[in-house]
DRENDO-1510 file (C-alpha; in Angstrom, 1 decimal, always signed):
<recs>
REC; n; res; u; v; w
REC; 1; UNK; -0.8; -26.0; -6.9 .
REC; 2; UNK; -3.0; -23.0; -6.5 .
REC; 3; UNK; -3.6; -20.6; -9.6 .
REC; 4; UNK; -3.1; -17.2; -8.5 .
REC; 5; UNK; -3.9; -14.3; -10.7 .
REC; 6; UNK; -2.3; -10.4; -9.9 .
REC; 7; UNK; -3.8; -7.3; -11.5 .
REC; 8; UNK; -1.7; -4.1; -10.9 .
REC; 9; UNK; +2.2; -4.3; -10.9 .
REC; 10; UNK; +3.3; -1.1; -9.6 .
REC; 11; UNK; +6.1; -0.6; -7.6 .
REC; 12; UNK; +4.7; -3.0; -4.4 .
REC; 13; UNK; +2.4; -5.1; -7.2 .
REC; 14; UNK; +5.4; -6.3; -9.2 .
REC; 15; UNK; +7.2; -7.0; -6.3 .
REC; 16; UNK; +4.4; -9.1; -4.8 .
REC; 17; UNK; +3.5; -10.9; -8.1 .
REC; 18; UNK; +7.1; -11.6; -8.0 .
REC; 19; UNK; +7.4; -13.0; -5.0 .
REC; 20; UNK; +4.5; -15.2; -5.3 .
REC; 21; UNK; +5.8; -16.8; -8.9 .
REC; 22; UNK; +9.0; -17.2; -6.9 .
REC; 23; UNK; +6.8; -19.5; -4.5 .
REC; 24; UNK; +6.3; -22.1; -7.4 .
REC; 25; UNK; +2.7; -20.6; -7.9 .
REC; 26; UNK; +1.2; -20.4; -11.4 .
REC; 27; UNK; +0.6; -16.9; -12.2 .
REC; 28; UNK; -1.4; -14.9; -14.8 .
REC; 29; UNK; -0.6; -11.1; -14.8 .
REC; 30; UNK; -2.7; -8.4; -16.1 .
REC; 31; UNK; -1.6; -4.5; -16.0 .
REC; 32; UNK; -2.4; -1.7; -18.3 .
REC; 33; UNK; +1.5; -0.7; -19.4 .
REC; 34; UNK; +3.4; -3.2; -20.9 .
REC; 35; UNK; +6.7; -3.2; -19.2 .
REC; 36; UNK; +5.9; -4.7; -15.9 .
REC; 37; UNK; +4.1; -7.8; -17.7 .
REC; 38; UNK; +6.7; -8.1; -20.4 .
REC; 39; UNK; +9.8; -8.4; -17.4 .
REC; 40; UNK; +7.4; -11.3; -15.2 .
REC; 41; UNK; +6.3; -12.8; -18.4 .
REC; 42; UNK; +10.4; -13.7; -19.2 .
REC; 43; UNK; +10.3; -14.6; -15.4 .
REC; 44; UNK; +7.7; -17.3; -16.0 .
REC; 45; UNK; +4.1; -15.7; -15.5 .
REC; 46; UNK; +1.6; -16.0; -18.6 .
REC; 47; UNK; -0.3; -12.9; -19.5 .
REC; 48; UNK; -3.3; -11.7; -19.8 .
REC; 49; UNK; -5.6; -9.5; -22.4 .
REC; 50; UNK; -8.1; -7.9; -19.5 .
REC; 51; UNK; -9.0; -9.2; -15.6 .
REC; 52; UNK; -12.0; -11.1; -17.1 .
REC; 53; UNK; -9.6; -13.6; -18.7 .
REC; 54; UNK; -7.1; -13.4; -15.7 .
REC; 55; UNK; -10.5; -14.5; -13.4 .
REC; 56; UNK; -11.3; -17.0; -15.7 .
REC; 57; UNK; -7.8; -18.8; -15.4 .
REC; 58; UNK; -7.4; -19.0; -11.6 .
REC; 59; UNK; -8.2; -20.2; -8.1 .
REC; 60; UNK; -7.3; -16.6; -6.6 .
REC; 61; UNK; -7.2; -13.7; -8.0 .
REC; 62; UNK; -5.1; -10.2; -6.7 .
REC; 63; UNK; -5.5; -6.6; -7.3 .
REC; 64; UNK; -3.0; -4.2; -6.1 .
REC; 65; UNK; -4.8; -0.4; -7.8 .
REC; 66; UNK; -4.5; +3.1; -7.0 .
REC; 67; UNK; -8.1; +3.8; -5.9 .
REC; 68; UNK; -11.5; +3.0; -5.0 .
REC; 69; UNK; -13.0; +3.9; -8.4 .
REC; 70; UNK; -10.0; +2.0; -9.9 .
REC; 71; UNK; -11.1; -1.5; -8.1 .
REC; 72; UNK; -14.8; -0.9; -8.7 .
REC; 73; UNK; -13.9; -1.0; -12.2 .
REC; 74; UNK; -11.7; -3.6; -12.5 .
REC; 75; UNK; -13.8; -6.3; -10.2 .
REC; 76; UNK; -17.1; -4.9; -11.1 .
REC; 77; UNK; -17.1; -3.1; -14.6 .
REC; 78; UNK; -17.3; -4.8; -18.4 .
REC; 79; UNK; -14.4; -6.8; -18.9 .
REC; 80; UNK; -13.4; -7.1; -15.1 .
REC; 81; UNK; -12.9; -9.6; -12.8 .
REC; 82; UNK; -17.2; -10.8; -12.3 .
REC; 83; UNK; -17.5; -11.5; -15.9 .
REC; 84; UNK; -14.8; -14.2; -15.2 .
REC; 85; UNK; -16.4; -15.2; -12.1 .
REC; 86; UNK; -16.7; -18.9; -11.7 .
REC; 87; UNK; -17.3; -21.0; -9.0 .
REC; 88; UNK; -14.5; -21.3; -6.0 .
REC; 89; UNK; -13.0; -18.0; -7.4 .
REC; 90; UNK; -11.6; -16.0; -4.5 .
REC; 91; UNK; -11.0; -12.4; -5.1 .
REC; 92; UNK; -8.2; -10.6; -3.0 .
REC; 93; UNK; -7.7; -7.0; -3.1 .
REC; 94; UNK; -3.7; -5.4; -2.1 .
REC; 95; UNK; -5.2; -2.1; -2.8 .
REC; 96; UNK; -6.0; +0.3; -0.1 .
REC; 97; UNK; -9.3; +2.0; -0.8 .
REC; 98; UNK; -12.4; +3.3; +1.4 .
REC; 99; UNK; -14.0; +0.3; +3.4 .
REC; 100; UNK; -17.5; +1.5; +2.2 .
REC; 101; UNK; -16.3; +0.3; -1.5 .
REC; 102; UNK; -14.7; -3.1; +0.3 .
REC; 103; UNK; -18.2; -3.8; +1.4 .
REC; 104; UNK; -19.6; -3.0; -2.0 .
REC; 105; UNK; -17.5; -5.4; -4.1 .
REC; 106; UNK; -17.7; -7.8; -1.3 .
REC; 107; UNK; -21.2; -7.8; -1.5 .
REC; 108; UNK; -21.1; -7.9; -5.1 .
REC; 109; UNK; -19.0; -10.8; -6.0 .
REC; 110; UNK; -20.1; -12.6; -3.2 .
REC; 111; UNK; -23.8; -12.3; -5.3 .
REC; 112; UNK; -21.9; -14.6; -8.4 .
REC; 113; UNK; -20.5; -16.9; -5.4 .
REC; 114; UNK; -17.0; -15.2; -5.1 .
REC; 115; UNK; -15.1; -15.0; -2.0 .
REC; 116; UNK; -13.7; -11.4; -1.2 .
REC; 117; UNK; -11.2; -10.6; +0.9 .
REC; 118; UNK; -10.0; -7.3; +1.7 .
REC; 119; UNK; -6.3; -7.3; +2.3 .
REC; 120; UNK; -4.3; -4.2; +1.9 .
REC; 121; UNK; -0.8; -4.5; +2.6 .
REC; 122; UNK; +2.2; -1.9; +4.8 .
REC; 123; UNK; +5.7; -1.8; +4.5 .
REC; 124; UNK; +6.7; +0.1; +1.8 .
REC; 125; UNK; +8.5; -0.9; -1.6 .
REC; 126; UNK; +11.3; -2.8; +0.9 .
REC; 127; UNK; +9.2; -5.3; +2.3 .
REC; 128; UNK; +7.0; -6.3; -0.8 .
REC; 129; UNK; +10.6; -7.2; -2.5 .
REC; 130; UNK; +11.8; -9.0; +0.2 .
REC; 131; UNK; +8.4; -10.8; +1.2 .
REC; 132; UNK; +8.2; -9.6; +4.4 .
REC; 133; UNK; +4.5; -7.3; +4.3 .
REC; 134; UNK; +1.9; -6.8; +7.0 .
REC; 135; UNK; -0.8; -7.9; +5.9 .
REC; 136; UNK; -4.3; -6.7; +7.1 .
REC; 137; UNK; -7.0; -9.0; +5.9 .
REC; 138; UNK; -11.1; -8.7; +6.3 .
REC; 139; UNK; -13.5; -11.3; +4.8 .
REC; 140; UNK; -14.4; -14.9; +5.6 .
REC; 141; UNK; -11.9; -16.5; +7.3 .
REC; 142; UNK; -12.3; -20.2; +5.1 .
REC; 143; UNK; -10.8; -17.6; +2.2 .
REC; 144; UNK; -8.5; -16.8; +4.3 .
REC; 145; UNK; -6.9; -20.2; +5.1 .
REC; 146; UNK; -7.5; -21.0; +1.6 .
REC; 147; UNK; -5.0; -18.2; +0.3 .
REC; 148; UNK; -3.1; -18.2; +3.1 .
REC; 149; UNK; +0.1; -20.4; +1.4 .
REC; 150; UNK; +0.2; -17.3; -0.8 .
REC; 151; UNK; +0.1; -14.6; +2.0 .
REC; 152; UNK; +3.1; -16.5; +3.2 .
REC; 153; UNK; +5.0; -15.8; +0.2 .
REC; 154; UNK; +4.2; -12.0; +0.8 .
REC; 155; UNK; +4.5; -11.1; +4.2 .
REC; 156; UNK; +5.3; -12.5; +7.5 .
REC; 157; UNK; +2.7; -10.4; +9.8 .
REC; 158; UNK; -0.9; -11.6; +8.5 .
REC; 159; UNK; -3.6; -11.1; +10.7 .
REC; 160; UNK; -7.6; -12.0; +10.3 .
REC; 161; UNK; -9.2; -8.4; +11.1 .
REC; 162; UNK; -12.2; -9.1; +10.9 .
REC; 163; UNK; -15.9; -9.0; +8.6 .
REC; 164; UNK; -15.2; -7.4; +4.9 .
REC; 165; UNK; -14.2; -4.2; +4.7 .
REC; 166; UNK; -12.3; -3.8; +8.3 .
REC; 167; UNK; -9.3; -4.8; +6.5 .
REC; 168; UNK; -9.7; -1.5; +5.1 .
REC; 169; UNK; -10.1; -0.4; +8.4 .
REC; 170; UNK; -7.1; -1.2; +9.9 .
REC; 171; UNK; -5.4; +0.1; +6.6 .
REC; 172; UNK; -6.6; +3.3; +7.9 .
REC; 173; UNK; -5.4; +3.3; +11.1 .
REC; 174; UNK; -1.8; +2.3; +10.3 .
REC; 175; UNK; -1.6; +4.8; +7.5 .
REC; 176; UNK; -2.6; +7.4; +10.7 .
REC; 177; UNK; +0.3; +5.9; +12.4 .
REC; 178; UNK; +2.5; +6.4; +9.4 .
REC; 179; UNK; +1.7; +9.9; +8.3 .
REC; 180; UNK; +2.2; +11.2; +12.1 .
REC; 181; UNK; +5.6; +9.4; +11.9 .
REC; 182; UNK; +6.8; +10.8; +8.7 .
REC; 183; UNK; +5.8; +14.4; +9.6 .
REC; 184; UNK; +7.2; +14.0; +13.0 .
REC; 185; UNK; +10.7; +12.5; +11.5 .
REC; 186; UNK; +10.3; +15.7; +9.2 .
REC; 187; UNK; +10.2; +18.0; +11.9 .
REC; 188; UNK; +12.6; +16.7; +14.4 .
REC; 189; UNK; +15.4; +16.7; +11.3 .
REC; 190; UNK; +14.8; +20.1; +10.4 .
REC; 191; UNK; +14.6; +20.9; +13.9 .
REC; 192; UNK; +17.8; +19.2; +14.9 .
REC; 193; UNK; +19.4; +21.5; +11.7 .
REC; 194; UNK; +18.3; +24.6; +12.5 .
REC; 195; UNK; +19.1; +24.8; +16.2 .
REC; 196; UNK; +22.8; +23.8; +15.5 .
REC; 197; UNK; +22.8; +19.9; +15.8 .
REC; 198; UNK; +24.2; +17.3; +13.2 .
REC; 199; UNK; +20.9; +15.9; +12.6 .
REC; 200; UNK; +22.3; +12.3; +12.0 .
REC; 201; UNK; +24.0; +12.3; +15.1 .
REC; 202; UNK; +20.2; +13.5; +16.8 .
REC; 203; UNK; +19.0; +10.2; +14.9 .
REC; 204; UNK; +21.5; +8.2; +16.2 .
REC; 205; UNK; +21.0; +9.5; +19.4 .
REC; 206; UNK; +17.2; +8.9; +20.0 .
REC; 207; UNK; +16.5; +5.8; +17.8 .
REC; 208; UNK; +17.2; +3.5; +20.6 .
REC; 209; UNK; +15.0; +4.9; +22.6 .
REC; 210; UNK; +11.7; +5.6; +23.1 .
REC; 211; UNK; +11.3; +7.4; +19.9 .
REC; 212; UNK; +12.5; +4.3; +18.3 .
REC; 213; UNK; +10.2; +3.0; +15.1 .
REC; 214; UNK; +10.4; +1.7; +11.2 .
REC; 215; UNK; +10.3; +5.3; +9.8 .
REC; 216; UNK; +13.3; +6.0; +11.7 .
REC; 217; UNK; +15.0; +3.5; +11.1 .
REC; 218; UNK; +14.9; +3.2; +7.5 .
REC; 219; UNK; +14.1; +6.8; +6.3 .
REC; 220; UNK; +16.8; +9.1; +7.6 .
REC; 221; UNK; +19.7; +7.1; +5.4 .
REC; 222; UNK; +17.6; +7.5; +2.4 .
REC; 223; UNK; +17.1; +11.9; +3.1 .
REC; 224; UNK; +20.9; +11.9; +4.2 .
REC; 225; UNK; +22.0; +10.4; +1.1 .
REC; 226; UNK; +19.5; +13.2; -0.8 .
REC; 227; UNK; +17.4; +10.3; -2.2 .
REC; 228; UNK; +13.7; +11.3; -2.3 .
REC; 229; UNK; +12.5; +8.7; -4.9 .
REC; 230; UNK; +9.5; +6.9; -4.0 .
REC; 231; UNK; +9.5; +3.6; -2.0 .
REC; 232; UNK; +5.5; +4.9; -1.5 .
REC; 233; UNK; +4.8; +7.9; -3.4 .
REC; 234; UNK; +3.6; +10.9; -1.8 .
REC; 235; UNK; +0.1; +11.3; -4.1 .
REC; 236; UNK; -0.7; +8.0; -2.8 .
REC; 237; UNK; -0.4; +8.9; +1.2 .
REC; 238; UNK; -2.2; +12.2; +0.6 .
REC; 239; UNK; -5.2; +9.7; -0.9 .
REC; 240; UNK; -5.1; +7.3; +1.7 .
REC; 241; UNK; -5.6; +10.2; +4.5 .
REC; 242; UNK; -8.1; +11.5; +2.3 .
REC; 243; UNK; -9.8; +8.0; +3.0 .
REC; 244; UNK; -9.0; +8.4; +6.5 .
REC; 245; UNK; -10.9; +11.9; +7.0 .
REC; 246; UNK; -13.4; +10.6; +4.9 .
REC; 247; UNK; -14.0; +7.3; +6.9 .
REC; 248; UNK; -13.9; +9.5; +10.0 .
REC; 249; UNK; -16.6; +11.9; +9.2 .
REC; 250; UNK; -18.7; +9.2; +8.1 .
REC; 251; UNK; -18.9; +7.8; +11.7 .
REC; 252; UNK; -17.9; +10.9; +13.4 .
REC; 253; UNK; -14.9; +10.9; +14.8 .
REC; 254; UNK; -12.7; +13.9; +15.3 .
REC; 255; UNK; -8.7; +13.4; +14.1 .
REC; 256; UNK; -7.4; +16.5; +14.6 .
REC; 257; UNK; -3.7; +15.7; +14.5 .
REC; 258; UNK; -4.5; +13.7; +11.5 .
REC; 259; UNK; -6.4; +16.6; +9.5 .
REC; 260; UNK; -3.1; +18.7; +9.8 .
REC; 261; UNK; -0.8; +15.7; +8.7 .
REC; 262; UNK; -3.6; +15.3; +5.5 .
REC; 263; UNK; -2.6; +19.4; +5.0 .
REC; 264; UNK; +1.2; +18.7; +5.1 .
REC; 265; UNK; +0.6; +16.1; +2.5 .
REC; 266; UNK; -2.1; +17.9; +0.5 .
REC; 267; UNK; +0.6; +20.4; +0.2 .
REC; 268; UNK; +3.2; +18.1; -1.4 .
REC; 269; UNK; +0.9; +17.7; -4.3 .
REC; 270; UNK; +0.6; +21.4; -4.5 .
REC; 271; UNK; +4.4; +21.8; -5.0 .
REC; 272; UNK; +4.9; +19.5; -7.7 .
REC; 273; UNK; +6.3; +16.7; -4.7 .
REC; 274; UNK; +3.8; +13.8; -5.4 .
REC; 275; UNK; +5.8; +11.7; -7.4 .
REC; 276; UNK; +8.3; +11.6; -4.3 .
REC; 277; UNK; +8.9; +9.5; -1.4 .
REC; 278; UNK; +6.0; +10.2; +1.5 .
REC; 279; UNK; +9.2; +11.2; +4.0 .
REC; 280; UNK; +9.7; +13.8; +1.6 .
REC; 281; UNK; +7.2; +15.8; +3.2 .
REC; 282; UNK; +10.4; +17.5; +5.2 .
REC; 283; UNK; +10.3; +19.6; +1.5 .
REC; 284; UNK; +7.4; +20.8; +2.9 .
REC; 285; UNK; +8.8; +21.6; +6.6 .
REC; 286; UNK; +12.6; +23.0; +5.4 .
REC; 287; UNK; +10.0; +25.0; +2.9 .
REC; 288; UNK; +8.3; +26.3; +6.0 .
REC; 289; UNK; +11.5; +26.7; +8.2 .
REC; 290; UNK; +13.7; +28.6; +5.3 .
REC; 291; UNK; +16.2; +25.7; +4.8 .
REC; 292; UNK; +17.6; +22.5; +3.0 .
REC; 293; UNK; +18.2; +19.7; +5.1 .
REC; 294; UNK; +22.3; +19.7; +5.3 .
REC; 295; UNK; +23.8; +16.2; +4.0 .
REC; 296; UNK; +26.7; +14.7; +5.8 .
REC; 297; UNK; +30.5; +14.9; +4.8 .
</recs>
């Protein structure tokens, strides 16, 4: 049975590390707070004192961090994951981070004869508990069939993007897709409100149509029931457009719809909302429009 390793057990990483012990995989768990690695430990998973020693113990090991600085350190600073680098070691990243820094740590580890894979993962806090994850994966596809028993314990959709680094990529691009889907969900609630309609009615109405997608289907019940707590927390959408405009500039491509949707989010953080769920960006729209969105009887 394949050792796996998972570094980083936030709200999708514990779910995921979870998940994969559930599999029957051996798994060594490394996070800075203790409370995560303390409730997996009494599920079975043996801990770690730092990623070096996590390295060290596996056939595969996971990261699932905030940011790019935060995987550069981990994989490549003192104590991290290359100075447990040993032959056959494959190195997955869950993270989403700028592709540039993909490359890099690719490139990197790949140097000490470590196979990289980016593979950042979508479907919110739901579908890393229930195993059900798309998976977007860049790197050499032999790591990819190597790991891929453990994908299967994650996620259902996994698809081979490409060279390292266009995981990334398409990480990107959905989280476009996503950010245009909360805001839009945002507006047409608050819109549905203020011109005299019951918005869940309006959502009933139009999600079997053509307006018909995940955000709609899973987000409104949460806002109707006044729940704002984060399945994916606002701070971290706003940084993953950030790496979206970034990534954009850097090949020069114009995302003009995308740039405003970065704004909304951007302005989240400015009221104190990035602890909160990313469809709570309505705060930001009822702000704008003068009201509260009105909960059902």
């Amino acid at each position: 049975m394949m050792r796996v390793g998972y570094i980083g057990l936030g709200i999708m990483g514990k779910s995921i590390a979870r998940n994969i012990l559930k599999a029957g995989f051996p798994l060594t768990i490394f996070n800075r707070s203790r409370k995560a690695v303390d409730e997996l430990v009494l599920e079975g998973a043996s801990a770690a004192s730092s990623p070096a020693e996590v390295a060290r113990q596996v056939d595969v090991v996971f990261t699932n961090l905030p940011d790019s600085p935060d995987v550069e350190k981990v994989a490549l600073g003192d104590g991290g994951i290359i100075d447990g680098a040993h032959a056959g070691l494959i190195f997955v990243d869950n993270s989403t981070i700028k592709p540039a820094t993909a490359r890099r740590v690719s490139e990197v580890l790949g140097a000490k004869g470590v196979a990289c894979l980016d593979a950042p993962v979508s479907g919110g806090d739901v579908g890393a508990r229930d195993g059900t994850l798309t998976i977007m994966v860049g790197g050499p596809g032999a790591a990819l069939q190597t790991v891929m028993p453990v994908f299967n314990a994650m996620g259902k959709t996994i698809t081979h993007v490409g060279e390292p680094g266009t995981g990334q990529i398409a990480k990107a691009a959905n989280q476009i897709m996503v950010a245009a889907q909360m805001v839009a969900m945002a507006e047409l609630l608050v819109f549905a409100q203020k011109a005299g309609a019951d918005p869940q009615k309006v959502v009933n109405a139009i999600r079997g149509g053509a307006a018909q997608c995940w955000t709609l289907d899973i987000k409104p019940p949460r806002l109707f029931q006044g729940n704002r707590n984060p399945g994916f927390k606002a701070k971290m959408q706003a940084k993953d457009l950030a790496i979206v405009i970034e990534t954009a500039r850097q090949y020069g491509v114009p995302l003009p719809a995308t740039a405003i949707n970065a704004q909304l989010f951007e302005a989240m953080l400015a009221l104190g909302m990035g602890e909160l769920d990313n469809s709570a960006v309505i705060g930001v729209i009822e702000a704008l429009a003068g009201l509260s969105l009105k909960l059902s009887e």
